[in-house]
N, C-alpha and C positions, 0 to 999 in steps of 0.2 A: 854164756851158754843159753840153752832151748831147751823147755822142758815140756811135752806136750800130756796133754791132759783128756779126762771126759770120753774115751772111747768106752766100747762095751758093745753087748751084745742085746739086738734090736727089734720088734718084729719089722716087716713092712709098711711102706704106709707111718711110720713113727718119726722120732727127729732124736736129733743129738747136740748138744752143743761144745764142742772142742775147744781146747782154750791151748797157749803156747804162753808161756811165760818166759819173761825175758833177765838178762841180769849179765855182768858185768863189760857191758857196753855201752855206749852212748841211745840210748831207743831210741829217741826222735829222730838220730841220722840217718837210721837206716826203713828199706823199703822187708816188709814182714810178706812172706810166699809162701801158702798151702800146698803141697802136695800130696799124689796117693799113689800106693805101686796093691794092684794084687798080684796073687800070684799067678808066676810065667808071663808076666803083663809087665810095660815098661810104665817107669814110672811115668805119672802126668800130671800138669800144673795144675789148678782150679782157681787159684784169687790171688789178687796181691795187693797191700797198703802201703801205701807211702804215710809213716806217721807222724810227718811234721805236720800233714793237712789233709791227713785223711783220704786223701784220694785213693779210688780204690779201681783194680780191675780184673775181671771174669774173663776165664774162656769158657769155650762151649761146654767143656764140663762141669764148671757151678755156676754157670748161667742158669737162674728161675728160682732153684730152689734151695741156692747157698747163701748164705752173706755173712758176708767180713766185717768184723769191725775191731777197735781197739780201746783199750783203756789205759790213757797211758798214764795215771795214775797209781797203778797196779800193774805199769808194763807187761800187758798183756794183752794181745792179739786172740779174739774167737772167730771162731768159724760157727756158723749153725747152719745144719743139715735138717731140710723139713721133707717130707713126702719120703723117706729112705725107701728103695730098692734091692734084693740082694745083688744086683751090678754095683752100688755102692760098696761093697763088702773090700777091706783093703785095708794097708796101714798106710795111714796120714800122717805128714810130717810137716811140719814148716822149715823155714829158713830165712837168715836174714840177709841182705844184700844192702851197700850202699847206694847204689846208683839202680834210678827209676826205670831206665831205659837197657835195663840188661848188668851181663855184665857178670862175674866170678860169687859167690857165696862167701860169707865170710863166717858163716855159724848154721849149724844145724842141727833136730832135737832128733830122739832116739826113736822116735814116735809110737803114736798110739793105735791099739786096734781096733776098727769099726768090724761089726759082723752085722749082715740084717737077713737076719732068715726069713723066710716065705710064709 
């Protein structure tokens, strides 16, 4: 399972750091995926790690001012959000998938609320 962490309520201009905790899978198999849906909005990606080696990748929406990393001693995947905006406003989840290159989910957390007010 996914258990995602750290949201809360923000001003502008602030940061957050999200964490996704991992647990009865293999971690290092699998590739760890942020997402965020607000509402009436469809959800949309932001990062992914591959944590046998860390590789990681952004799209245009946490490209600059997100980044991904993991600890996999503590099977755990962050996210940190710097510069927040209320367009960031949304609940973020992650997800784990095996395969780097796409491909089905195999687990998903309940997720957490980001709010960044003005």
């Amino acid at each position: 399972q996914l258990v995602e962490s750290g949201g809360g309520l923000v001003q502008a201009g602030g940061s957050l750091r999200l964490s996704c905790a991992a647990s009865g899978f293999t971690f290092d198999d699998y590739v760890i995926a942020w997402f965020r849906q607000a509402p009436g909005k469809e959800r949309e990606g932001i990062s992914c790690i591959r944590i046998s080696d860390e590789k990681t990748f952004y799209t245009d929406s946490g490209k600059g001012r997100f980044t991904i990393s993991s600890d996999n001693a503590k099977n755990t995947v962050y996210l940190q959000m710097n510069s927040l905006t209320p367009e960031d406003t949304a609940v973020y989840y992650c997800a784990a998938r095996p395969d780097w290159n796409g491909g089905k989910y195999d687990y998903f957390g309940q997720g957490t609320q980001v709010t960044v007010s003005s």
